[in-house]
N, CA, C and O of each residue as an XYZ file, in Angstrom:
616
protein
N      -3.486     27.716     12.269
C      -4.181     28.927     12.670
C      -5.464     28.657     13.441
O      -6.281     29.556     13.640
N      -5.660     27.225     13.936
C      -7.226     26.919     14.183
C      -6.750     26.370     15.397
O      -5.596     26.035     15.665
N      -8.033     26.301     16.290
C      -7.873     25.790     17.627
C      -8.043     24.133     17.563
O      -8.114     23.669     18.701
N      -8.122     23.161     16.546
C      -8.308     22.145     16.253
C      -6.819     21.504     17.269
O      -5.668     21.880     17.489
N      -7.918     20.070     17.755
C      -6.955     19.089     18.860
C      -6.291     17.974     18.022
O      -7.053     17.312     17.317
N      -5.269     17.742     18.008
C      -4.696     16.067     17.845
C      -5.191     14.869     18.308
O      -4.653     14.763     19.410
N      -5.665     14.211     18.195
C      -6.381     12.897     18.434
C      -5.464     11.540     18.150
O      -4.749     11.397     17.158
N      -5.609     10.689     19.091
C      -5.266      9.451     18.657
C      -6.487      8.579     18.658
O      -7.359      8.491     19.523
N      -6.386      8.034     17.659
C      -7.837      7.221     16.841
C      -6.951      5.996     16.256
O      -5.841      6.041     15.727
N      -7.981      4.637     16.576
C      -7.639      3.184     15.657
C      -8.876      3.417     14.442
O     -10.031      3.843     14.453
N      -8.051      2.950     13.538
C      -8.783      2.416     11.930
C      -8.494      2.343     11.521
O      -7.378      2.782     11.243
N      -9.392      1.474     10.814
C      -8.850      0.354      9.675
C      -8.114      0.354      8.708
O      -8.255      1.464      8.194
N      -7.573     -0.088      8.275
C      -6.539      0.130      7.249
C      -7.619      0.150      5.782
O      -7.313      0.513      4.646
N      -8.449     -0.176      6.095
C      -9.542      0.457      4.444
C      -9.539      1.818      4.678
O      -9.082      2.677      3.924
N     -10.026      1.969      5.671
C     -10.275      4.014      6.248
C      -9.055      4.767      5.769
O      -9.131      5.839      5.169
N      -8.032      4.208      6.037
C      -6.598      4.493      5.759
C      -6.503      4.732      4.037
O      -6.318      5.818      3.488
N      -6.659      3.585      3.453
C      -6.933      4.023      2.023
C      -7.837      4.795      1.292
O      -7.846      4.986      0.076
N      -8.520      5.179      2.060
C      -9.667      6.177      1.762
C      -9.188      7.693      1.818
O      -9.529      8.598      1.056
N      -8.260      7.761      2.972
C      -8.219      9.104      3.376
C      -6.851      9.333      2.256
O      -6.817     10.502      1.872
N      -5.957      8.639      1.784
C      -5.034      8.322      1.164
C      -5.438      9.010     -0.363
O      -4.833      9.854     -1.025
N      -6.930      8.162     -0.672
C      -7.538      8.214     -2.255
C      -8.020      9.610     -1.867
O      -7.657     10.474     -2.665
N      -8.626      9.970     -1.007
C      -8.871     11.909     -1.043
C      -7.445     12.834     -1.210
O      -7.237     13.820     -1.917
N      -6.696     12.224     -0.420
C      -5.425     12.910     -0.475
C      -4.795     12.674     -2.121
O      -4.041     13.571     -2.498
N      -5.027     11.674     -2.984
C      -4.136     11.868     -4.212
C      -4.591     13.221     -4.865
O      -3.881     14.132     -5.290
N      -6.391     13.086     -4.823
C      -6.339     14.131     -5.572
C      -5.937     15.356     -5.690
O      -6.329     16.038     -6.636
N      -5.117     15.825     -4.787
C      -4.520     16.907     -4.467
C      -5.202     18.091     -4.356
O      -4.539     19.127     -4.421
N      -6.733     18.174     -4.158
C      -7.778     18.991     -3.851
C      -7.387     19.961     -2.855
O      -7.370     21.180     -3.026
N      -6.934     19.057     -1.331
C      -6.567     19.972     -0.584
C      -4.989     19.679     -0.374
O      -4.622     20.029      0.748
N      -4.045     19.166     -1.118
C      -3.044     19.233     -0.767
C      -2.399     17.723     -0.605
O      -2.964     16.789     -1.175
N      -1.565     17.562     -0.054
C      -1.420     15.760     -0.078
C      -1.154     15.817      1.325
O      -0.617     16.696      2.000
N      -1.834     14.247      1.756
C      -1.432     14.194      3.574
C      -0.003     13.874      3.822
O       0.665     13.091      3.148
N       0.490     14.698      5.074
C       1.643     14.158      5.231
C       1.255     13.484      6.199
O       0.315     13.736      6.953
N       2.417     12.042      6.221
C       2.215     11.166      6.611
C       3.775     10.816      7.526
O       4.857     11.297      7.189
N       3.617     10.075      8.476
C       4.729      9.486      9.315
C       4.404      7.928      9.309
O       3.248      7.517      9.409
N       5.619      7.007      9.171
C       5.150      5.396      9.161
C       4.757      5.125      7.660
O       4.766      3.953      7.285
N       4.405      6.138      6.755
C       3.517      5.482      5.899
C       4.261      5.899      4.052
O       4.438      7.084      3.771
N       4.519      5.070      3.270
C       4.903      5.378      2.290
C       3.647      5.159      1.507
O       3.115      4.104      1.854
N       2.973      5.810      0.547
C       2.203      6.008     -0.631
C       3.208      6.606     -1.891
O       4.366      7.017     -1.815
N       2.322      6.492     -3.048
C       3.050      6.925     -4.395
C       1.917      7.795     -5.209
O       1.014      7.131     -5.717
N       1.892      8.833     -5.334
C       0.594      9.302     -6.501
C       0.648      9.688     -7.980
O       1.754     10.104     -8.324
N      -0.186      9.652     -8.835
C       0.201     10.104    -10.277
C      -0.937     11.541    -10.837
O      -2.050     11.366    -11.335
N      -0.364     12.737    -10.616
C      -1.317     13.519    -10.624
C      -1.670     13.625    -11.803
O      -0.963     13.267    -12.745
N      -2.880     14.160    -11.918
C      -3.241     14.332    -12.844
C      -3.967     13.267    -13.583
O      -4.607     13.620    -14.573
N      -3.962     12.413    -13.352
C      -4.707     11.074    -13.951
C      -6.303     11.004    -13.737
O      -7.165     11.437    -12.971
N      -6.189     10.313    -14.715
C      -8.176     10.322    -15.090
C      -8.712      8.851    -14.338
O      -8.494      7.731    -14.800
N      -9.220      9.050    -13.480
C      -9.707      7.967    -13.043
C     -10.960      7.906    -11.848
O     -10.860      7.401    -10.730
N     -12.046      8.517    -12.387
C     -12.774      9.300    -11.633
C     -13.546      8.241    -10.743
O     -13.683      7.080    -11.130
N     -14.077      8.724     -9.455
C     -14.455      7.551     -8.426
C     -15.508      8.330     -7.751
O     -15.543      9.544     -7.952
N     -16.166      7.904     -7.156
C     -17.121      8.304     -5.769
C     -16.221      8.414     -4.787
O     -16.369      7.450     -4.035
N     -15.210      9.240     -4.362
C     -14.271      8.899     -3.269
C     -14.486      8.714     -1.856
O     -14.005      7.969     -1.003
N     -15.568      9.842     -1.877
C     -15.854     10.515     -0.321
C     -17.489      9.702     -0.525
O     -18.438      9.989      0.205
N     -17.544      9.017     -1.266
C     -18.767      7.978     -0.780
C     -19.913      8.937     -0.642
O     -20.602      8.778      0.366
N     -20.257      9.928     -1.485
C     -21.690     10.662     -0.719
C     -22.252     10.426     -1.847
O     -22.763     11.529     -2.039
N     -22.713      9.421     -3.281
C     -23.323      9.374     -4.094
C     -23.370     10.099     -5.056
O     -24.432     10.329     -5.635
N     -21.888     10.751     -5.523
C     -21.688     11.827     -6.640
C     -20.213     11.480     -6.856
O     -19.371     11.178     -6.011
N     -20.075     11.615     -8.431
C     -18.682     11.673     -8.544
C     -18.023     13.197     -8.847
O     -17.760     13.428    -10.027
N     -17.886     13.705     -8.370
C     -17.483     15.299     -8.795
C     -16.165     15.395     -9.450
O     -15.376     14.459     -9.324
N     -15.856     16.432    -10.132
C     -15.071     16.922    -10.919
C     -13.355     16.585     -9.969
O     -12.383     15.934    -10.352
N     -13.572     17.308     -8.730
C     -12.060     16.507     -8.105
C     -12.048     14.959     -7.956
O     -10.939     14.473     -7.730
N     -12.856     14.307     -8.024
C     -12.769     12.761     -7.359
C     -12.357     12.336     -8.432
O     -13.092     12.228     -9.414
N     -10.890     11.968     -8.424
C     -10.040     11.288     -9.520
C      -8.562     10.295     -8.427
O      -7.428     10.642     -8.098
N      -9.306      9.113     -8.206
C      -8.285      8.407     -7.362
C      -7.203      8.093     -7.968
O      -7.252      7.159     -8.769
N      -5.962      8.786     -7.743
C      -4.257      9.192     -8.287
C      -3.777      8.327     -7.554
O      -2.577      8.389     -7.823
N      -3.940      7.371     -6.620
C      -3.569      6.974     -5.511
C      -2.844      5.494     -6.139
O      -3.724      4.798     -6.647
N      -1.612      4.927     -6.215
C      -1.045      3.904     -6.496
C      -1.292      2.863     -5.584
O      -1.435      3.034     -4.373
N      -1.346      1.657     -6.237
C      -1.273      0.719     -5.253
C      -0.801      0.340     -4.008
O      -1.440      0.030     -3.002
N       0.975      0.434     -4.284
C       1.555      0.059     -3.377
C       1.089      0.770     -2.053
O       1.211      1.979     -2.246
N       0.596      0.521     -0.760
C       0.956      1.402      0.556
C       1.843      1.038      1.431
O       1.349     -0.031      1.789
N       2.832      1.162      2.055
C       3.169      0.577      2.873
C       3.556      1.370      4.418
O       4.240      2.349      4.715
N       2.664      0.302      5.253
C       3.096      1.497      6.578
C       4.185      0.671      7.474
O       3.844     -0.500      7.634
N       5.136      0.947      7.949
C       6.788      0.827      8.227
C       6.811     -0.101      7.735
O       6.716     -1.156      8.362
N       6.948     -0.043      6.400
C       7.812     -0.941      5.306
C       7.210     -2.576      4.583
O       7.699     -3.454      3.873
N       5.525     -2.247      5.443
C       4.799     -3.537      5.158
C       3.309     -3.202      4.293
O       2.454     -2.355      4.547
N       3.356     -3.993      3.426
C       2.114     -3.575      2.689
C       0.739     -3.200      3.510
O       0.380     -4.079      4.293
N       0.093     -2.273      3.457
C      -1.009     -1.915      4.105
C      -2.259     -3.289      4.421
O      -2.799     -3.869      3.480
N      -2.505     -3.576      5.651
C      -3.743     -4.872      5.421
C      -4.727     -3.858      5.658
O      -4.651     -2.836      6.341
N      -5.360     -4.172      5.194
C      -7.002     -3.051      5.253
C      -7.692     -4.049      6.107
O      -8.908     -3.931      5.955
N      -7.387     -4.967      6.930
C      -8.567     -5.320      7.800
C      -8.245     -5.298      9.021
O      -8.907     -5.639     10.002
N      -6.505     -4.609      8.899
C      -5.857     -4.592     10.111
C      -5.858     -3.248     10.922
O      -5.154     -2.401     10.372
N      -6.509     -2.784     12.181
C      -6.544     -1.643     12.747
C      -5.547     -1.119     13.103
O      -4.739     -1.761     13.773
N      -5.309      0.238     12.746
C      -4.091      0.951     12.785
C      -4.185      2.273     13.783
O      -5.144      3.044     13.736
N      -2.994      2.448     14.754
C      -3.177      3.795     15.478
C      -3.115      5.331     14.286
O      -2.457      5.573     13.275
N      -3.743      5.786     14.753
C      -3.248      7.014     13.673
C      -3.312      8.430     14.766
O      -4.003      8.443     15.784
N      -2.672      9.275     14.428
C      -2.640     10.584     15.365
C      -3.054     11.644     13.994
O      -2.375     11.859     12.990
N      -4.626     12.289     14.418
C      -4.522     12.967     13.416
C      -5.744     13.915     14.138
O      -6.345     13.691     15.189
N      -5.898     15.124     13.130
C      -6.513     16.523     13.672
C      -8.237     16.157     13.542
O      -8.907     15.596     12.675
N      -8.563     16.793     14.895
C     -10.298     16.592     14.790
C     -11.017     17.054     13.746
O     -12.004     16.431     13.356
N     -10.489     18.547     12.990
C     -10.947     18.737     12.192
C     -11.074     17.766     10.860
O     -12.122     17.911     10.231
N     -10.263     16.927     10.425
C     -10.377     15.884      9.518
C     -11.312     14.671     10.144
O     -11.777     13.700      9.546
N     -11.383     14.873     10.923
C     -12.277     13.546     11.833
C     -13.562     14.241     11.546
O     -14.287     13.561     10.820
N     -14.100     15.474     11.920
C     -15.150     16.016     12.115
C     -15.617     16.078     10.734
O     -16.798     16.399     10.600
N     -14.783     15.783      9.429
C     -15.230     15.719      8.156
C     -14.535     16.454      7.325
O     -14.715     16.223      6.129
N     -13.714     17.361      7.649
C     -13.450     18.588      7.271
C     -12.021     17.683      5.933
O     -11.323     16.677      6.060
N     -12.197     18.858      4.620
C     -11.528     18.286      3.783
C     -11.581     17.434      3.063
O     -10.679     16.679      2.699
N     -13.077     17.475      2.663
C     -13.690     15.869      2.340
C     -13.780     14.808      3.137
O     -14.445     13.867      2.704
N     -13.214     14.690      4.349
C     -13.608     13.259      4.981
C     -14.651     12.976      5.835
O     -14.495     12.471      6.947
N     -15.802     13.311      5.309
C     -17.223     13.475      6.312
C     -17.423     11.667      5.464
O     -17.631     11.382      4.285
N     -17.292     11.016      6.358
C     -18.105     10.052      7.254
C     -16.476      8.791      7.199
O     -16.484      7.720      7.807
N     -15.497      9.187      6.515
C     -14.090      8.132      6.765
C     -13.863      7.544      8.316
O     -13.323      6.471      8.587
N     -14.336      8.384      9.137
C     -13.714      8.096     10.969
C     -14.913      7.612     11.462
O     -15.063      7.541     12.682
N     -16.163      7.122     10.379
C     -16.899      6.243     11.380
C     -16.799      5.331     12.123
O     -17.451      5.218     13.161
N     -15.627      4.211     11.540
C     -15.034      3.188     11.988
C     -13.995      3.336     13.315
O     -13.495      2.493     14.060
N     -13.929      4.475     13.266
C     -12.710      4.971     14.212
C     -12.952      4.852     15.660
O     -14.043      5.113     16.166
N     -11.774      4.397     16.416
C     -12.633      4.511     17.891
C     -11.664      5.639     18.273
O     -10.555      5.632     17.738
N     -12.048      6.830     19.349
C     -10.580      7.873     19.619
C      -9.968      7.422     21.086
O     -10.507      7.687     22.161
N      -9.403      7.087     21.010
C      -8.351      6.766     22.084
C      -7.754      7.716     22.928
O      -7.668      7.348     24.100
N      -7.328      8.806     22.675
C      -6.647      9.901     23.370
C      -7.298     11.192     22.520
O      -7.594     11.101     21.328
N      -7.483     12.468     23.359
C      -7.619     13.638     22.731
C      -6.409     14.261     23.138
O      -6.430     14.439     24.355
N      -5.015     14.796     22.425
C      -4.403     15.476     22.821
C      -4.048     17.223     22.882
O      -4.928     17.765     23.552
N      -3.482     17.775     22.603
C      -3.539     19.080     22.644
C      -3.793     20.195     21.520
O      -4.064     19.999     20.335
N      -3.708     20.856     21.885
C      -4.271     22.014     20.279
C      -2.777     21.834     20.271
O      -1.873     21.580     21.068
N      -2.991     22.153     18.656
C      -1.717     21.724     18.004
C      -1.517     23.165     17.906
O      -0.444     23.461     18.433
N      -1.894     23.781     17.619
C      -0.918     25.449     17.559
C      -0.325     25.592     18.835
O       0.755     26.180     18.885
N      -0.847     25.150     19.900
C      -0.078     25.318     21.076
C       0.836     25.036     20.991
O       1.819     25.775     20.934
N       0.812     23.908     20.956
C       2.261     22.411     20.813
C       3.442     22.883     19.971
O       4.633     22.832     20.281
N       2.638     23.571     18.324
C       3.971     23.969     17.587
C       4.478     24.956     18.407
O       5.532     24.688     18.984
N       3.921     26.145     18.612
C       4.124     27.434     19.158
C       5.031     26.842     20.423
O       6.228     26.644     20.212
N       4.639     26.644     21.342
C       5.286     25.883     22.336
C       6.786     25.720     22.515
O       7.580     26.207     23.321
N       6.957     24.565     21.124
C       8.223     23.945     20.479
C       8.990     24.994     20.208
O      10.105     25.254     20.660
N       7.897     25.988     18.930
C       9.160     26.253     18.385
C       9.808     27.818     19.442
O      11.005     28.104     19.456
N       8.978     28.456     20.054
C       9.122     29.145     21.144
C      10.673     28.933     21.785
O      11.701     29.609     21.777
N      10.259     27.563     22.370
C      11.328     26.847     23.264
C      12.845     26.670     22.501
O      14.006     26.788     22.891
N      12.247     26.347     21.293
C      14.021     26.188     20.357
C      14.759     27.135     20.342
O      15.978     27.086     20.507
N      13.604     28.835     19.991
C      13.989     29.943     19.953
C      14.952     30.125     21.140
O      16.162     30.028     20.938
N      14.370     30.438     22.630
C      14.609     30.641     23.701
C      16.001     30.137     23.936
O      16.836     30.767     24.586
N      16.305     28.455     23.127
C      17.679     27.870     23.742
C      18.499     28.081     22.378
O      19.454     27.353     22.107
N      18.059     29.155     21.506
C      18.954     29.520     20.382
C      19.182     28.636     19.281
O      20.279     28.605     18.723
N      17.903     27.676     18.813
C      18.496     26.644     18.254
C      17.704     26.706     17.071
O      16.721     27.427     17.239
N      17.781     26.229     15.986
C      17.841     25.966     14.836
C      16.818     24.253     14.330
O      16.778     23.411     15.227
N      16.306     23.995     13.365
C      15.656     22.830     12.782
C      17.030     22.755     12.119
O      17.701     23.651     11.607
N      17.317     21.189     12.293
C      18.432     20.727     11.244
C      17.564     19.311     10.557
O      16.635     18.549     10.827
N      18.345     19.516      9.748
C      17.536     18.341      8.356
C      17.732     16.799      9.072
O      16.802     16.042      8.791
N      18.380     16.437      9.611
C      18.744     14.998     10.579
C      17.567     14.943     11.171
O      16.981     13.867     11.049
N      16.942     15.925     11.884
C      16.333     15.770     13.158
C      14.916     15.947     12.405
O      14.205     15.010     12.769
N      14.444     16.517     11.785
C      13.415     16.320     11.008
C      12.627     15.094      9.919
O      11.433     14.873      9.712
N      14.178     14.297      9.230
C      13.765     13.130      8.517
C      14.664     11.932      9.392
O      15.762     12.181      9.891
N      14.015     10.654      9.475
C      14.504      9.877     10.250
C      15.138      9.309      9.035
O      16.308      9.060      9.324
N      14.873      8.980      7.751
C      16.027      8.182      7.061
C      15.583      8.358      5.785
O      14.661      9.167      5.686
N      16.066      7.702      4.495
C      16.286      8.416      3.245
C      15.133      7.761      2.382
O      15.340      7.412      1.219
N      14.096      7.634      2.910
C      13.115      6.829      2.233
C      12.043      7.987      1.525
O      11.643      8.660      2.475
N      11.638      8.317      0.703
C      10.560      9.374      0.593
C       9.071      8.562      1.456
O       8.681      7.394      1.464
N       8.581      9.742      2.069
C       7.181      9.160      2.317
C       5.766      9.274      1.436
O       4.700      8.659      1.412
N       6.411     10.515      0.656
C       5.348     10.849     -0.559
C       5.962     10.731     -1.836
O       6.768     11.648     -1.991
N       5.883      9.743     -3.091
C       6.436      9.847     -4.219
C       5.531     10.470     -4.832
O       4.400     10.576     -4.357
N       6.025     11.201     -6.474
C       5.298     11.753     -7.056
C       5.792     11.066     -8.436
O       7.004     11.105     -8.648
N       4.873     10.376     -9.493
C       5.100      9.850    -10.210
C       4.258      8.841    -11.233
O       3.066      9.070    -11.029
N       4.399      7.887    -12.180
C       3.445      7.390    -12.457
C       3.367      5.830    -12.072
O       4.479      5.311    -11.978
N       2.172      4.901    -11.809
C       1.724      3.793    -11.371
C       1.128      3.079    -12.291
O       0.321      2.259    -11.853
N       1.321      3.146    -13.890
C       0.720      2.753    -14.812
C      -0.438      1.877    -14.211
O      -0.281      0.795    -13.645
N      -1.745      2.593    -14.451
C      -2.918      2.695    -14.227
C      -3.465      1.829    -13.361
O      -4.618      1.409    -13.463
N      -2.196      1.336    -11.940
C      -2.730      0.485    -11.104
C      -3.028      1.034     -9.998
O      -2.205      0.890     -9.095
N      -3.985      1.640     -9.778
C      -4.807      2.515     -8.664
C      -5.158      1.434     -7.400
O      -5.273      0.209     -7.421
N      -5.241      2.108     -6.637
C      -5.953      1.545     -5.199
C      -6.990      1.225     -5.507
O      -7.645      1.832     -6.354
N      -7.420      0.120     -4.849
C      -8.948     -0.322     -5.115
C      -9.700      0.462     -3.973
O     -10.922      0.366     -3.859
């Protein structure tokens, strides 16, 4: 519903686990992700400084499992990663005020309401339908929901 742009931005694969550990808590929802498998355990007590501003608040509970893997390789956190993601999360929004410091932006691309609207406009127009093939590339979950006996992301 927002005029917010798509961005392509490099960072680090720590930044990556950061935005990951905001996302377990399910505060605002969980990130969806492309390339990237994570596992979370909601509800778990494991309270952190997440968003780094010198408070631990009542949501900051990192749910976030160890394992990450982005296409099928354990996450290196010192290794810079492309990511395509909305300015508004860059700009801070959703808890991530200061995660994209590290970030350099590479491309600004289009308002994304356009883009969906656009799409799905165009599918309309040629009479067509979302089929489940064309939406998941293969049978892997990208978000598990479950437990990690108490081995959290560092």
């Amino acid at each position: 519903p927002f005029d917010n742009y798509l961005q392509l931005t490099e960072i680090p694969g720590e930044d990556i686990v950061k935005i990951l550990k905001i996302a377990s808590t399910l505060k605002h929802g969980t990130m969806k992700v492309s390339g990237v498998q994570y596992k979370i355990e909601p509800g778990c007590q494991n309270p952190q400084d997440i968003n780094s501003d010198g408070t631990t608040e009542a949501w900051e509970n990192n749910c976030l499992c160890e394992e990450i893997l982005v296409n099928g390789t354990p996450i290196d956190r010192n290794k810079k990663y492309k990511l395509a993601i909305s300015d508004f999360l860059i700009n801070g929004g959703d808890s991530m005020a200061g995660i994209f410091n590290n970030a350099v932006i590479l491309d600004k691309g289009p308002v994304i309401k356009k883009t969906i609207l656009d799409y799905v406009m165009g599918m309309k127009a040629a009479n067509a339908c979302f089929k489940l093939d064309e939406l998941k590339k293969d049978d892997k979950p990208r978000i598990a929901v479950g437990t990690c006996g108490k081995k959290f992301a560092k």
